[in-house]
C-alpha positions as CSV (number, residue, x, y, z in Angstrom):
1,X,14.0,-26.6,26.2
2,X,16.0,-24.1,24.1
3,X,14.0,-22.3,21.4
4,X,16.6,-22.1,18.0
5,X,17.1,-19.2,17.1
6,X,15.6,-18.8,13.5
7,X,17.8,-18.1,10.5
8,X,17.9,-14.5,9.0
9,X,16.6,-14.1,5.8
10,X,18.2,-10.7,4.7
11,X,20.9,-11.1,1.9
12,X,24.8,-11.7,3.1
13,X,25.3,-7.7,1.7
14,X,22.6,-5.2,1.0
15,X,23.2,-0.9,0.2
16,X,22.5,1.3,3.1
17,X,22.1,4.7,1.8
18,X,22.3,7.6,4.3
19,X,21.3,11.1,2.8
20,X,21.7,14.8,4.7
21,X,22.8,13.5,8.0
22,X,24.5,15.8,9.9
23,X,28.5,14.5,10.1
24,X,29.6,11.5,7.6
25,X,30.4,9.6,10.6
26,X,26.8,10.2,11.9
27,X,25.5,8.0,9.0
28,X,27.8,5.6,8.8
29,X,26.7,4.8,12.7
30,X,23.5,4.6,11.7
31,X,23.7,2.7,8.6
32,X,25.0,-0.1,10.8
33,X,22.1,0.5,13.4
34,X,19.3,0.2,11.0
35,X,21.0,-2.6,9.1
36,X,21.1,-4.5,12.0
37,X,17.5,-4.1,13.2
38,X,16.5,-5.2,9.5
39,X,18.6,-8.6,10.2
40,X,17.4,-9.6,13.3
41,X,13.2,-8.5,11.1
42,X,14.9,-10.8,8.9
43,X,14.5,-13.6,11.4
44,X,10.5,-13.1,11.5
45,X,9.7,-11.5,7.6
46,X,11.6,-12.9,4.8
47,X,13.8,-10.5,3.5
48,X,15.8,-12.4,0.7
49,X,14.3,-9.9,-1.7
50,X,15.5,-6.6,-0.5
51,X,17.2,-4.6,-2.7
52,X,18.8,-1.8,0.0
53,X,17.7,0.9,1.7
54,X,17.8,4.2,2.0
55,X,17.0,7.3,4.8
56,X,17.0,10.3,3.5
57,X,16.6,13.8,5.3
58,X,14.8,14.9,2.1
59,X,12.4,12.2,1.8
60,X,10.3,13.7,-0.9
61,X,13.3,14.1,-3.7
62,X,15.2,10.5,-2.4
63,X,11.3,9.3,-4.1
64,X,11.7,11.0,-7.0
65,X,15.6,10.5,-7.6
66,X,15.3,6.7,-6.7
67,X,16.7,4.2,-9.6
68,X,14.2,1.6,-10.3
69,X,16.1,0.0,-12.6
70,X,14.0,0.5,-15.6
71,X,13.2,3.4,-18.1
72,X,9.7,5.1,-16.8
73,X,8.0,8.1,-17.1
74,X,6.0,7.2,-13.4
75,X,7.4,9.6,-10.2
76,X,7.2,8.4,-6.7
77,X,5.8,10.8,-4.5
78,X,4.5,10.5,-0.5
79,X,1.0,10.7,0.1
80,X,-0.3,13.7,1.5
81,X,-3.9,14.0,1.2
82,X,-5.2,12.7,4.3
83,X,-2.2,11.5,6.1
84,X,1.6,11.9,5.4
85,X,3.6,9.5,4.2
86,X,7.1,9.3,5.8
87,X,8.7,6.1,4.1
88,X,7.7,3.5,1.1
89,X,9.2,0.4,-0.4
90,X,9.0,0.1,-3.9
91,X,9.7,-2.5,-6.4
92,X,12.9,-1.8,-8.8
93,X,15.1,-4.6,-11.4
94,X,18.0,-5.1,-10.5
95,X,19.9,-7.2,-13.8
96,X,16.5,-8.0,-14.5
97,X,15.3,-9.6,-10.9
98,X,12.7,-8.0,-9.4
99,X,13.5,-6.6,-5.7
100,X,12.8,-4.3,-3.3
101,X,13.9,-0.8,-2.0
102,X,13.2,0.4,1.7
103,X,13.1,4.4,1.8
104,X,12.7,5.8,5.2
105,X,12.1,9.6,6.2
106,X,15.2,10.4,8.6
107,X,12.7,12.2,10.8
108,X,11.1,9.0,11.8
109,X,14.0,6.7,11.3
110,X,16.4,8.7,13.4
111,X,14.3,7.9,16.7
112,X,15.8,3.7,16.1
113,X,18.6,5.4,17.6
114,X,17.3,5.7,20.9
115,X,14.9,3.2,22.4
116,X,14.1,5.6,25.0
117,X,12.3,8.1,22.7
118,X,8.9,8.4,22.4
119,X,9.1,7.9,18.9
120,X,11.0,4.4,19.0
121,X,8.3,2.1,18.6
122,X,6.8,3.8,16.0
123,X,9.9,3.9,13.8
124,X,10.4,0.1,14.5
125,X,6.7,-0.8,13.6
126,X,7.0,1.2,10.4
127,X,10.9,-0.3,9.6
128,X,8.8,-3.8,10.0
129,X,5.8,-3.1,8.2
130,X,8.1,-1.7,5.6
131,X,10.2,-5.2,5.8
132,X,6.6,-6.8,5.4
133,X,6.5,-5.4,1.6
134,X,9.6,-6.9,0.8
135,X,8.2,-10.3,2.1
136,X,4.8,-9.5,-0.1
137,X,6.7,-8.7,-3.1
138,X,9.0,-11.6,-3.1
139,X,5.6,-14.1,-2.6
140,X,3.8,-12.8,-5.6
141,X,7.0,-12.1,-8.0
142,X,7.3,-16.5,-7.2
143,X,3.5,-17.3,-8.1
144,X,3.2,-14.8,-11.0
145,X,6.5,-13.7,-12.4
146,X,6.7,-11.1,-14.8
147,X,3.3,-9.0,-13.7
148,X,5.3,-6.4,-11.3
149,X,6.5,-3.4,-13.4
150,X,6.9,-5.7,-16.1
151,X,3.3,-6.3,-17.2
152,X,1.9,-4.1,-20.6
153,X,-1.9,-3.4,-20.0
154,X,-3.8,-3.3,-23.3
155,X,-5.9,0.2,-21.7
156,X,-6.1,2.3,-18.8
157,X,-8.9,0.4,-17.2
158,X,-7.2,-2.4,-16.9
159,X,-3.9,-0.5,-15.7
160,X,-5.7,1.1,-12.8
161,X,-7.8,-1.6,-12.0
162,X,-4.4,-3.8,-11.2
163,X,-2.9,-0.6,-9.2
164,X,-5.9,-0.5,-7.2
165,X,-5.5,-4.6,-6.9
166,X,-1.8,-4.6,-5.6
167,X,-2.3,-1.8,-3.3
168,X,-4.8,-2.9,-1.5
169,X,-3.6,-6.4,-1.3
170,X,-0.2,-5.2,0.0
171,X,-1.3,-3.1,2.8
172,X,-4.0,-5.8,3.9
173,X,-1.1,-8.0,4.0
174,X,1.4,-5.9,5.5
175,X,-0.2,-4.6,7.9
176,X,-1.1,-8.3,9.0
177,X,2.4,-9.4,8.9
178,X,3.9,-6.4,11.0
179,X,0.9,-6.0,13.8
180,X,2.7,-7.4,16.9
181,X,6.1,-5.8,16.2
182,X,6.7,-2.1,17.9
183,X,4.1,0.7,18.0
184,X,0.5,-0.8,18.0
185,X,-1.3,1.5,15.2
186,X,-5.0,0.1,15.5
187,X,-6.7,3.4,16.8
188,X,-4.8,5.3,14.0
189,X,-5.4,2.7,11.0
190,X,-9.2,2.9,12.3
191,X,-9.3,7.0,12.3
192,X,-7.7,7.0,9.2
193,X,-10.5,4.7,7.9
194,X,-13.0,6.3,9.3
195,X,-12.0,9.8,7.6
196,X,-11.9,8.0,4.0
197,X,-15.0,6.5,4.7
198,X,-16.3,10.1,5.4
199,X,-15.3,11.9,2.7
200,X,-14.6,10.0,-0.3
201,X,-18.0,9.9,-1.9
202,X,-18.0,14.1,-1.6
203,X,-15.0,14.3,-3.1
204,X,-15.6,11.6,-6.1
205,X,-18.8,13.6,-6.4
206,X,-16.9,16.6,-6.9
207,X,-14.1,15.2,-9.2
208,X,-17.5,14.4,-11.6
209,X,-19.2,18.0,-11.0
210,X,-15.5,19.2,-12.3
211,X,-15.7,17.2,-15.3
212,X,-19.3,18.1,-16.6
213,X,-17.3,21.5,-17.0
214,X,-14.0,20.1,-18.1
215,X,-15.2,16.9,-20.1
216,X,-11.7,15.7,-20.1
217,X,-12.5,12.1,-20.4
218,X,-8.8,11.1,-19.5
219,X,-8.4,12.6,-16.4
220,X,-11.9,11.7,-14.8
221,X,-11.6,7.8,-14.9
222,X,-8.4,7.9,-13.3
223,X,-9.5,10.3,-10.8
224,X,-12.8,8.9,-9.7
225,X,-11.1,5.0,-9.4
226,X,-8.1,6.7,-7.8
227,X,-10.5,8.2,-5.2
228,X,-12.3,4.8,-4.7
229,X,-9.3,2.9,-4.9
230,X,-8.0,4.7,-1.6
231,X,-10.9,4.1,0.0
232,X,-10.4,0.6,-0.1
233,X,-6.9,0.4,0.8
234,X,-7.6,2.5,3.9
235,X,-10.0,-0.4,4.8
236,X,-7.4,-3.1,3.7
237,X,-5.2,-1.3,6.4
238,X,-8.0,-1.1,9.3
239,X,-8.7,-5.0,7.9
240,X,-5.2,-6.2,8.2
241,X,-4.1,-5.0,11.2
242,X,-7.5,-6.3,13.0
243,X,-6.6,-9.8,11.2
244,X,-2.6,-9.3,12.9
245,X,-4.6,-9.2,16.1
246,X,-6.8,-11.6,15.9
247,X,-9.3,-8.8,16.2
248,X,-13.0,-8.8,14.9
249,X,-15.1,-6.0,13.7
250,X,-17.1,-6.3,17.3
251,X,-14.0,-4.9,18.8
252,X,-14.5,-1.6,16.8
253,X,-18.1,-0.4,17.8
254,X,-17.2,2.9,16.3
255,X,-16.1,1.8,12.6
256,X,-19.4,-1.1,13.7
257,X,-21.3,2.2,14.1
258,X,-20.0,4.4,11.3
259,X,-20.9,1.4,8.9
260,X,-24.0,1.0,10.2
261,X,-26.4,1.6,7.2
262,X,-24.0,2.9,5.2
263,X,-23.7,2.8,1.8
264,X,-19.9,1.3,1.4
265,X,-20.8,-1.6,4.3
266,X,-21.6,-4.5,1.9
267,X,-18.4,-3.4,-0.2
268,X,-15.9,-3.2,3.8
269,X,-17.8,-7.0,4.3
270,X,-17.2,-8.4,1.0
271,X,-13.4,-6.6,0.6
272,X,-12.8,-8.3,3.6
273,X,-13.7,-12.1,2.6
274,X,-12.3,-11.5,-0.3
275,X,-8.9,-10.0,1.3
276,X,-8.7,-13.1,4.2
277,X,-9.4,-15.8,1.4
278,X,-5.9,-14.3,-0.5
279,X,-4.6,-14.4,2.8
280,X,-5.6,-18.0,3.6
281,X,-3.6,-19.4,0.2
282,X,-0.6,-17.1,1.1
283,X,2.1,-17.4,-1.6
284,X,0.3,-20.9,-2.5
285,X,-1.6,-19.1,-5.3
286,X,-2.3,-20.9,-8.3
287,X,-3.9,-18.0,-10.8
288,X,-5.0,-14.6,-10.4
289,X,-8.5,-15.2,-9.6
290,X,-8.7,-14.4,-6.3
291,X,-7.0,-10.8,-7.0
292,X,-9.4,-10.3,-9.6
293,X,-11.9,-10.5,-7.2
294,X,-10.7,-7.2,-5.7
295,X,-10.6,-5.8,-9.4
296,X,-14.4,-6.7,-9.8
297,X,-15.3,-5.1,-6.2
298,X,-13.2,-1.9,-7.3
299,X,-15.2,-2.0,-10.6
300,X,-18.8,-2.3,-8.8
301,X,-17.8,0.5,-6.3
302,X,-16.5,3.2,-9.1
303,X,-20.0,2.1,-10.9
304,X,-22.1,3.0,-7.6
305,X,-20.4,6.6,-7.0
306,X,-21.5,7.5,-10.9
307,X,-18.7,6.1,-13.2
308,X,-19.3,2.9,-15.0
309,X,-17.0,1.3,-17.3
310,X,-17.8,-1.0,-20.3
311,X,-16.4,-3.4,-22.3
312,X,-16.5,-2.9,-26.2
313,X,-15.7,-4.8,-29.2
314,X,-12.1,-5.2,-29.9
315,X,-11.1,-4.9,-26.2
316,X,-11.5,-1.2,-26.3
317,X,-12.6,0.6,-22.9
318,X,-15.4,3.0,-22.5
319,X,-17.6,4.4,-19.6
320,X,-20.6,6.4,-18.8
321,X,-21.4,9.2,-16.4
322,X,-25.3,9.3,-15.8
323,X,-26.7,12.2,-14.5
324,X,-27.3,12.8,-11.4
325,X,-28.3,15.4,-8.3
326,X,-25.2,14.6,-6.5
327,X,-22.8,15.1,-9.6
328,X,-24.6,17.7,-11.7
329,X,-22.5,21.2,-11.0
330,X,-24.8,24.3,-9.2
């Protein structure tokens, strides 16, 4: 029997924006390539909240120049700490409904033209987990409306704490959503792990040597839960993929090894419950609490590498950074 073809998702019309391509009629070619591969993704990842999207040869200042649809002092920039980011999908209003916007590095994107090219399946697995954001986006904007870009936090804690939250939460899940489609990225999701895991606590411990010099208290809370906070979403990458693949940790004895004994092992075990349970209720939430979870876990790892935040009267937000050998400056 005849399987029916499923319906695509993707809205009737949706912007393709081609920047720095080579001829005019280049682009327009390949705004109808990649429009069509995001249709037929359409069939498998719902897309009815994709705003457009964009491929840009200069990647870095599409970021900066992209219209979100709302007045912020906030910049978009690619990672490029440990690894290099080559395309993002970020939320923007549009007349006040919250979508999303695809923006692809040409570099990568341009291989989709030739499915030949060694690079092909690794621009289609990124156009797809891309896709998979729109899809994530669109779930919680239904259960909780009003919390993406448009929620006010009453302090920085609680500002980071919900970054940290939604980041996580959207790689774990799109990484999930887009494992079987193109280029299979386990080795490098678990490398890229495996680095964080490596060197995050040096550097946090550095940040905190910095400021017993600097005793800016602004800038160290947001750096030493910005250092954690990636941490974690490297493991919600490494977690979601394995989850895409029906993969346990057994079938990673090195990441089994590296966490061996190590200090962030009961925080990779608990993220992970704590990510699959979200996972289980998929766009069936009822309240927050579940995402909070991964708010609390952030909170208890920041405490562990030396910066602990309290709670004071009024709702104010303060923290504490005890002494010790690891953070004291030589």
């Amino acid at each position: 029997m005849e399987q029916e073809e499923k319906p695509v998702t993707a809205p009737e019309s949706f912007s393709v924006s081609i920047r720095g391509f080579d001829t005019e009629e280049h682009g327009r070619e390949f705004a109808n390539l990649i429009a069509g591969y995001v249709r037929e993704l359409s069939r498998y990842i719902d897309l009815s909240g994709l705003d457009g999207i964009t491929v840009a040869s200069d990647y870095n200042q599409t970021l900066l120049e992209l219209d979100r649809g709302y007045a912020t002092s906030f910049r978009l920039t690619p990672s490029e700490e440990f690894v290099v980011g080559v395309a993002m999908t970020p939320s923007v209003l549009r007349n006040g409904t919250l979508k999303s916007h695809i923006v692809l590095s040409a570099g990568l994107a341009l291989a989709l033209e030739n499915p030949e090219s060694e690079h092909f399946m690794v621009a289609l697995h990124t156009l797809a987990h891309e896709c998979a954001h729109v899809e994530i986006s669109r779930r919680f904007e239904t259960a909780f409306p009003g919390i993406l870009l448009r929620k006010k936090y009453d302090n920085p804690h609680d500002g980071m704490r919900w970054q940290v939250i939604l980041a996580c939460w959207d790689e774990f899940a799109a990484t999930r959503i887009s494992a079987p489609i193109g280029h299979d990225p386990t080795d490098w999701y678990e490398q890229n792990f495996l680095v964080f895991l490596k060197e995050t606590r040096p550097k946090a411990n550095g940040l905190i040597k910095a400021y017993r010099l600097h005793a800016d208290h602004g800038r160290i809370m947001g750096e030493v839960y910005g250092a954690y906070g990636e941490l974690l979403k490297s493991a919600a990458y490494h977690l979601g993929n394995m989850m895409g693949h029906n993969l346990s940790l057994d079938a990673f004895p090195v990441t089994k090894s590296a966490l061996d004994g190590h200090w962030f092992a009961p925080y990779f075990h608990r993220f992970a419950e704590l990510c699959k349970r979200i996972a289980d209720d998929y766009g069936k939430w009822i309240d927050t609490k579940c995402f909070e979870a991964l708010g609390d876990l952030a909170d208890e790892l920041v405490a562990e590498g030396g910066l602990r935040i309290s709670r004071r009267e009024g709702g104010a937000v303060g923290f504490d950074v005890p002494f010790t050998p690891e953070t004291m400056p030589t």
